[in-house]
C-alpha positions as CSV (number, residue, x, y, z in Angstrom):
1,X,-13.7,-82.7,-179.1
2,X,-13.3,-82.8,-175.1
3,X,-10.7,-84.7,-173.3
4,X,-12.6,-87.2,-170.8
5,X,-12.2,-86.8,-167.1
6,X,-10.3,-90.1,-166.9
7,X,-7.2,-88.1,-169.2
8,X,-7.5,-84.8,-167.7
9,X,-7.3,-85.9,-164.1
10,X,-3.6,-87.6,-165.3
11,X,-2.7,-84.6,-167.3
12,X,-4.1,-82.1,-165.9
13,X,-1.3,-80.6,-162.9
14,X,-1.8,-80.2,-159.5
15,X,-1.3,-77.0,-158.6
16,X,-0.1,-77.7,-155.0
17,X,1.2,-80.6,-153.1
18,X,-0.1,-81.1,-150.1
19,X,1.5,-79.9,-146.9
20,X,1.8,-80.9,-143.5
21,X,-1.0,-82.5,-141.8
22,X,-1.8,-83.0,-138.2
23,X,-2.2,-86.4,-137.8
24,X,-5.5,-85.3,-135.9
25,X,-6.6,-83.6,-138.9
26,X,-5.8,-86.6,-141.2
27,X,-7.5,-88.8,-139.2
28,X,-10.4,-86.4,-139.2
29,X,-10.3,-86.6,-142.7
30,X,-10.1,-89.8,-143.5
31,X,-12.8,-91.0,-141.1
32,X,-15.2,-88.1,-142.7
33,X,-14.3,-89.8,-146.1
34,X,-15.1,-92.9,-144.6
35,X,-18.5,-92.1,-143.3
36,X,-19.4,-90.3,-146.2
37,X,-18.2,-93.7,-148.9
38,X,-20.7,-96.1,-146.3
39,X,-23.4,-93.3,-147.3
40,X,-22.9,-93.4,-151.0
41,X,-23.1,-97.6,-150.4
42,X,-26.3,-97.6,-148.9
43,X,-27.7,-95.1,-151.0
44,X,-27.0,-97.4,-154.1
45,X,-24.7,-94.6,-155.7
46,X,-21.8,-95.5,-157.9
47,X,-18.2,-94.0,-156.9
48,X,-14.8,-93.7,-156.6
49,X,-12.9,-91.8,-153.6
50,X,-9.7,-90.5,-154.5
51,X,-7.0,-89.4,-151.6
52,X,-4.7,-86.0,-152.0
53,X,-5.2,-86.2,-155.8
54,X,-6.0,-82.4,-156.7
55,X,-7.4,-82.0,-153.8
56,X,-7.9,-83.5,-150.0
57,X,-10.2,-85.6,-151.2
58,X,-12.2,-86.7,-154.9
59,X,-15.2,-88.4,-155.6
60,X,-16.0,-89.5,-159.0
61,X,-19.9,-90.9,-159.8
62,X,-18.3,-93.8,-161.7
63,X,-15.4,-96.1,-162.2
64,X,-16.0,-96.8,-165.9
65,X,-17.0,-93.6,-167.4
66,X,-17.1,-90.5,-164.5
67,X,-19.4,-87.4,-165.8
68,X,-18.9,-85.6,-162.5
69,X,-15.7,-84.6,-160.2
70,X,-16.1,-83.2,-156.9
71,X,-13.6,-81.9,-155.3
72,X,-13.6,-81.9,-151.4
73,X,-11.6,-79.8,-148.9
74,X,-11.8,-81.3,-145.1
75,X,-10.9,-78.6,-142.5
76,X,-11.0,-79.1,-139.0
77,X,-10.9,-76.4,-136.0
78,X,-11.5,-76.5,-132.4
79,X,-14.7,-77.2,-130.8
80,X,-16.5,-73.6,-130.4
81,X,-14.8,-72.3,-132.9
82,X,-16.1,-70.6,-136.6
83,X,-15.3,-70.2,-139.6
84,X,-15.8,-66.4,-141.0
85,X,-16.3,-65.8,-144.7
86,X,-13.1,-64.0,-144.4
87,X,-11.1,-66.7,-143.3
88,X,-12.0,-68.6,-146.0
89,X,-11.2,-66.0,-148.8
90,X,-8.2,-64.6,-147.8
91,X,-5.0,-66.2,-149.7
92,X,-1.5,-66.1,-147.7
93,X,1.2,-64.2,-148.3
94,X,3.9,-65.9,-150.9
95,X,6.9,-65.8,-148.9
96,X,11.1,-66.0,-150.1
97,X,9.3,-64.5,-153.8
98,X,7.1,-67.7,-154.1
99,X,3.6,-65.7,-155.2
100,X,0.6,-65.8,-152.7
101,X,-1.1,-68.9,-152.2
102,X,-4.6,-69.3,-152.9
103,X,-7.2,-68.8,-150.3
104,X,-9.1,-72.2,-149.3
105,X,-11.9,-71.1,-151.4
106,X,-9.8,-70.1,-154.3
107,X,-8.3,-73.6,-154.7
108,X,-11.5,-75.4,-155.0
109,X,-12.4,-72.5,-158.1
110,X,-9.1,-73.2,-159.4
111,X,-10.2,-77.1,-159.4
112,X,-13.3,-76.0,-161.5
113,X,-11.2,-73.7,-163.8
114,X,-8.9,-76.2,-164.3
115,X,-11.6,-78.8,-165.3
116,X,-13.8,-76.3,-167.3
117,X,-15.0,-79.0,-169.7
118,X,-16.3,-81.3,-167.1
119,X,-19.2,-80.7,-164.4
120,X,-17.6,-80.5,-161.2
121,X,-19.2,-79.5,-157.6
122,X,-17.0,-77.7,-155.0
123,X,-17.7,-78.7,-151.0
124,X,-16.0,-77.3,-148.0
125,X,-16.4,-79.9,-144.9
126,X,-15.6,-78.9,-141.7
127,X,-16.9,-80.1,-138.1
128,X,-16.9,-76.1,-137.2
129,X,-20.1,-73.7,-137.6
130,X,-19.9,-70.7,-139.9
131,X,-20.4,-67.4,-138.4
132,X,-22.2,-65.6,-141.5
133,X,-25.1,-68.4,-141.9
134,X,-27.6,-70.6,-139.4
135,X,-26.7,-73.8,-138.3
136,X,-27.4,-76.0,-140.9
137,X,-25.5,-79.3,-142.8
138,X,-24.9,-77.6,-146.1
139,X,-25.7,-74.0,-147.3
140,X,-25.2,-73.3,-150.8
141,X,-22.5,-70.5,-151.6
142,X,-25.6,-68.7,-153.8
143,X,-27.9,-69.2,-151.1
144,X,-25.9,-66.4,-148.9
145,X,-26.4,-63.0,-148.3
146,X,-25.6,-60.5,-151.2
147,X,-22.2,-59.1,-149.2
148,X,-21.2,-62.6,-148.4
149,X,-21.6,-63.9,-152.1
150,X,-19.7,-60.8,-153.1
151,X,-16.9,-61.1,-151.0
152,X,-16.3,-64.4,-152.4
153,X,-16.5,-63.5,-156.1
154,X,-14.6,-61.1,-155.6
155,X,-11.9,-63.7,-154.0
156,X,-11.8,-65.6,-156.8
157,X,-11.8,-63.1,-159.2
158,X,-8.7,-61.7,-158.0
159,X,-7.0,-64.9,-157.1
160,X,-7.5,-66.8,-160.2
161,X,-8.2,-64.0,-163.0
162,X,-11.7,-65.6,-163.3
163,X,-14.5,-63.8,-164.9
164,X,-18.4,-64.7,-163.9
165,X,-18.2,-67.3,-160.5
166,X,-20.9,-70.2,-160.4
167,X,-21.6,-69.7,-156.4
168,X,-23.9,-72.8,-157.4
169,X,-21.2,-74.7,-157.6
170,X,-19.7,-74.4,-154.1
171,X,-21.5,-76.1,-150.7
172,X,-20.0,-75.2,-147.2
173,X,-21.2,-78.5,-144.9
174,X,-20.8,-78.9,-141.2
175,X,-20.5,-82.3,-140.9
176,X,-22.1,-84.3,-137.8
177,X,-19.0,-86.2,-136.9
178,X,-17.2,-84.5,-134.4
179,X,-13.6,-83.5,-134.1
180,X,-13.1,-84.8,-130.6
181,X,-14.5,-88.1,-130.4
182,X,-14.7,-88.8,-134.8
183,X,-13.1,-92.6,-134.3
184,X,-16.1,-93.6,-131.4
185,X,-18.7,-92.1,-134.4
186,X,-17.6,-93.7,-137.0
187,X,-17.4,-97.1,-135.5
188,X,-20.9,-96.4,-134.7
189,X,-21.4,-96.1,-138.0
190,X,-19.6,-98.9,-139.5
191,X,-21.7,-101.0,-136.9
192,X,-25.0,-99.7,-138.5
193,X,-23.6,-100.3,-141.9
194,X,-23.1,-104.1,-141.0
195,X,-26.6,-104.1,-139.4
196,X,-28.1,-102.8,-142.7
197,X,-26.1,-104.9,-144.9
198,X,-25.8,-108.4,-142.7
199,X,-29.0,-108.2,-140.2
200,X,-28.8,-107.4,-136.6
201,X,-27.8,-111.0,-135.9
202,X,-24.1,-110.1,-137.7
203,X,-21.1,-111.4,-135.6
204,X,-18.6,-109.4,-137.9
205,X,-15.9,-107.5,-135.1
206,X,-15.7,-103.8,-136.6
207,X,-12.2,-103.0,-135.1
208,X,-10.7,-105.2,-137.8
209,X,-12.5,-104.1,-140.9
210,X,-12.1,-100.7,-139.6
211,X,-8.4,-100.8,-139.1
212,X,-7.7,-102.4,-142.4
213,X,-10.1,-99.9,-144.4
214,X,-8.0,-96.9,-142.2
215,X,-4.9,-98.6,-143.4
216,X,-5.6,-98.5,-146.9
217,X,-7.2,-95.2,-146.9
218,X,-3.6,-94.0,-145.5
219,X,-1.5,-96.2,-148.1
220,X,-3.8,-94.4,-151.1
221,X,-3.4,-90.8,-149.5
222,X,0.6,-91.5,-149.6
223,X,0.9,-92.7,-152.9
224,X,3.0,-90.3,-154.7
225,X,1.2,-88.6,-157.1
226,X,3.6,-87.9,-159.4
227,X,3.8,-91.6,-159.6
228,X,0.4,-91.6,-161.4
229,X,0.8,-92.7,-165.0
230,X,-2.3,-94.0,-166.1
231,X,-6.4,-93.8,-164.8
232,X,-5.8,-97.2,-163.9
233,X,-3.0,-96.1,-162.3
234,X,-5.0,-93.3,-160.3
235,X,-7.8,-95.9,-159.7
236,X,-5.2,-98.9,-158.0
237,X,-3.1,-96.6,-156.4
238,X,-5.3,-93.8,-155.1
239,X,-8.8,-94.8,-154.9
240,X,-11.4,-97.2,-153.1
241,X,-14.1,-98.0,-155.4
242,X,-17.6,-99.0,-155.2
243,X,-16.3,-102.4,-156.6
244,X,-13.8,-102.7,-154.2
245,X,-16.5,-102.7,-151.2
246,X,-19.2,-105.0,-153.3
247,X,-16.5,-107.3,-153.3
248,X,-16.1,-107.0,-149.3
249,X,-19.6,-107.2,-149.1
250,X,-19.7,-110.8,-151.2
251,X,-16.6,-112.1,-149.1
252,X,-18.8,-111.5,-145.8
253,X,-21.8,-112.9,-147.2
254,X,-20.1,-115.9,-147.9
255,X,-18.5,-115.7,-144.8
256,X,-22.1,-116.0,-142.8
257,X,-22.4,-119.4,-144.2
258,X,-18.9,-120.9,-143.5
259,X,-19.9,-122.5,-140.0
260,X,-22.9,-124.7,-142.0
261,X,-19.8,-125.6,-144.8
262,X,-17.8,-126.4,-142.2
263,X,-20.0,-128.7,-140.4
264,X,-20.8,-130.3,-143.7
265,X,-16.8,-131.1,-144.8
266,X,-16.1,-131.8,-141.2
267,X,-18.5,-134.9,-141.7
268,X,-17.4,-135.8,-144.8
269,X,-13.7,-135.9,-143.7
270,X,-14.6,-137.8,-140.6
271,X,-15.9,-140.9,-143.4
272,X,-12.6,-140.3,-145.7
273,X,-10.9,-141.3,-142.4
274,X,-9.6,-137.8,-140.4
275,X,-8.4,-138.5,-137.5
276,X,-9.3,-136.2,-134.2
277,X,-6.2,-133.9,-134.3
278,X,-6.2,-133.6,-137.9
279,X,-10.1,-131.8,-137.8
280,X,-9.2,-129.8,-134.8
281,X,-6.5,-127.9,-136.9
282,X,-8.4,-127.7,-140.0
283,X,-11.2,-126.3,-137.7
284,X,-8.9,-123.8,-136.6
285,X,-7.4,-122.4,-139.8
286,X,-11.5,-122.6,-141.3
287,X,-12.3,-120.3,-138.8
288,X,-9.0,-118.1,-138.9
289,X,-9.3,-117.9,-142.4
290,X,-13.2,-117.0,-142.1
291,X,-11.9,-113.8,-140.5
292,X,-8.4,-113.2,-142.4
293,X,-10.4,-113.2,-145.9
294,X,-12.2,-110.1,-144.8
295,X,-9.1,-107.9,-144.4
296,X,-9.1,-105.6,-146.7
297,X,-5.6,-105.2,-147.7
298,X,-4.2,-108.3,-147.0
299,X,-3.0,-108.8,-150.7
300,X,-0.8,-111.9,-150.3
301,X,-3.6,-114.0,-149.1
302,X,-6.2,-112.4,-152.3
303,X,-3.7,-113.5,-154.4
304,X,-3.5,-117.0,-153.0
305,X,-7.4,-117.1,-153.1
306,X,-7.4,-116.1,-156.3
307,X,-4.9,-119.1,-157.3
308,X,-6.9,-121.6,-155.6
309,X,-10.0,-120.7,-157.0
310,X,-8.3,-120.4,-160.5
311,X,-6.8,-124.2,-160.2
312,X,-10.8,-125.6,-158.5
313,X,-12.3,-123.9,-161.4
314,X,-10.1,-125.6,-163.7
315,X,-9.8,-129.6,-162.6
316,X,-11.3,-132.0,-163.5
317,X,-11.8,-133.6,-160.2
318,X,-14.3,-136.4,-161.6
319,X,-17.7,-137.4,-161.0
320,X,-17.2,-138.1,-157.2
321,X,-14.1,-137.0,-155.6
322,X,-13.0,-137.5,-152.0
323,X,-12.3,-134.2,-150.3
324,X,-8.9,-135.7,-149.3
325,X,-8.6,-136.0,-153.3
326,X,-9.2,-132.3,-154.0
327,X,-6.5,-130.9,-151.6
328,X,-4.3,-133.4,-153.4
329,X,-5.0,-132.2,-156.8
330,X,-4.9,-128.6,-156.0
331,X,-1.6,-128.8,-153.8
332,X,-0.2,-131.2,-157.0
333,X,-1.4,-128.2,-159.8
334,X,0.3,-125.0,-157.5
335,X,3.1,-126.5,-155.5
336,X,5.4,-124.4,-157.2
337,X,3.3,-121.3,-156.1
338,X,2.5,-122.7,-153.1
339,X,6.0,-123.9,-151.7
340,X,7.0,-120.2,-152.0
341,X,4.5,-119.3,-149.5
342,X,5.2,-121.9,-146.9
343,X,6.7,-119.0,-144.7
344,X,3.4,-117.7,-144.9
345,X,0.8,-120.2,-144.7
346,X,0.8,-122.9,-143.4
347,X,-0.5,-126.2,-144.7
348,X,-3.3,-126.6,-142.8
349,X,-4.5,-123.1,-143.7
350,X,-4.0,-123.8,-147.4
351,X,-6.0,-126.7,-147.5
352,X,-8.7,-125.2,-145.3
353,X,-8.8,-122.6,-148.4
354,X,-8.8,-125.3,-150.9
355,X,-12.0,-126.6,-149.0
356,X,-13.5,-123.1,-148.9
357,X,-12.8,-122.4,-152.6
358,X,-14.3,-125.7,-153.4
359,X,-16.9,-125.5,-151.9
360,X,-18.0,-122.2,-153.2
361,X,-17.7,-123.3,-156.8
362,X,-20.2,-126.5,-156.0
């Protein structure tokens, strides 16, 4: 019986920790990713983007039960610039007795080898052209003339000891985004990807989301590897799943109607007897909150939401309680929690949450 994917990506060994990276070319990289994860969204696929685990980058098709690995290599090189069938097949001296290292193409084979009993695709990304085949976004390695798909059996072969190569296996894509301005594209898209998602009408500010997605993408790509125990392990600490980003997507849906809630609590607390200055600050930390909830790593205020709704979901608040009532019972049920985080949040902000939660669960 086959191990699953989910055990042999833990016990599987890398075969080579990543070296150093150009910040250029890791922002390259993780922008590609990027763009490529918002294509997989609107396409409807399922997935799981993995950061410098076996390779630069690794998509599964699912969270739950994966049937497919691909493993991605994201090369960058100066505009004009192409990439030659030899460049990509040669391996590099071993130096100080260390052996050779593997050519670029010979560590995406060695990916395959090394996950034999699972169906895996091999793709080389680069923004570059390749000088042995017409411009096109992805040429398949069989698809190639006979010399070129001999020189890279032949690679592999005596790289990695292998016997028959499945150049089906292998795409070489030149991607669209471009190595020099890659951060203006990719807002571009992001924008698009609100448009499709929210309407054109959307007020959400891209710099934010974009920064906080960047952020995270950088915080999975550092995890230690070795530190990876467990799948769940690999899928908290290295990944961004499908799940993650339908859960985004909910938070700004809910977002789009927080200006009609607010109007609606900002009457009632007007009748429980609010005064002015009171509404102005709630106002405030409504709205700031509308936008804080949709940063993507901010995990002290999920936890906090997660609390609140917890406690709402749980109280009996009666058949008609005041709002002033709720922020009462909920501050009453977490002020342990909640007098830890005072350095935080402040009270206005927590009770504008409470209000937000509660109103949700309506």
């Amino acid at each position: 019986m086959h191990n699953t994917i989910q055990s042999d990506l833990i016990t599987v060994p890398q075969t080579e920790t990543a070296g150093s990276r150009s910040p250029a070319r890791f922002a390259y990289q993780r922008n590609w990713a990027l763009a490529e994860l918002i294509e997989y969204h609107l396409e409807g696929k399922d997935y799981v983007f993995a950061f410098e685990f076996h390779d630069d980058i690794l998509i599964l098709d699912s969270e739950v039960n994966p049937s497919i690995l691909q493993f991605i290599q994201v090369k960058t090189k100066t505009t004009g610039q192409k990439w030659s069938v030899h460049q990509l097949t040669t391996s590099e001296k071993g130096k100080n007795g260390y052996p050779d290292k593997l050519s670029i193409i010979g560590k995406l084979y060695e990916n395959k080898k090394n996950f034999a009993d699972h169906s895996s695709q091999l793709r080389f990304v680069t923004n570059a052209y390749f000088s042995f085949v017409d411009p096109v976004p992805v040429t398949i390695a069989s698809q190639l003339e006979k010399k070129d798909q001999d020189k890279i059996t032949n690679a592999v072969q005596a790289q990695l000891g292998a016997g028959a190569v499945d150049l089906n296996a292998l795409q070489l894509e030149q991607s669209s985004l471009s190595v020099d301005d890659h951060e203006k594209h990719i807002r571009g898209i992001l924008h698009n990807f609100f448009e499709e998602l929210f309407g054109s009408d959307h007020n959400i500010a891209v710099s934010p989301w974009y920064q906080s997605i960047s952020d995270q993408i950088k915080l999975k790509n550092n995890y230690p590897s070795a530190q990876v125990k467990s799948f769940d392990d690999f899928i908290r600490n290295k990944c961004i799943t499908k799940s993650e980003i339908d859960d985004f997507v909910q938070r700004v849906n809910r977002s789009h109607n927080s200006r009609d809630n607010w109007d609606i609590i900002k009457s009632q607390l007007q009748t429980e007897g609010f005064g002015f200055q009171e509404l102005i600050k709630l106002q405030r930390s409504w709205q700031k909150y509308a936008t804080d909830r949709l940063d993507y790593d901010n995990n002290a205020l999920k936890n906090l939401e997660i609390d609140i709704s917890n406690a709402v979901s749980t109280t009996s608040f009666g058949d008609s309680p005041t709002l002033k009532d709720v922020i009462s019972s909920i501050r009453k049920d977490l002020s342990k929690k909640l007098s830890k985080l005072a350095s935080i949040f402040d009270s206005h902000y927590i009770d504008s949450i409470i209000l937000w939660q509660y109103c949700e669960q309506l």
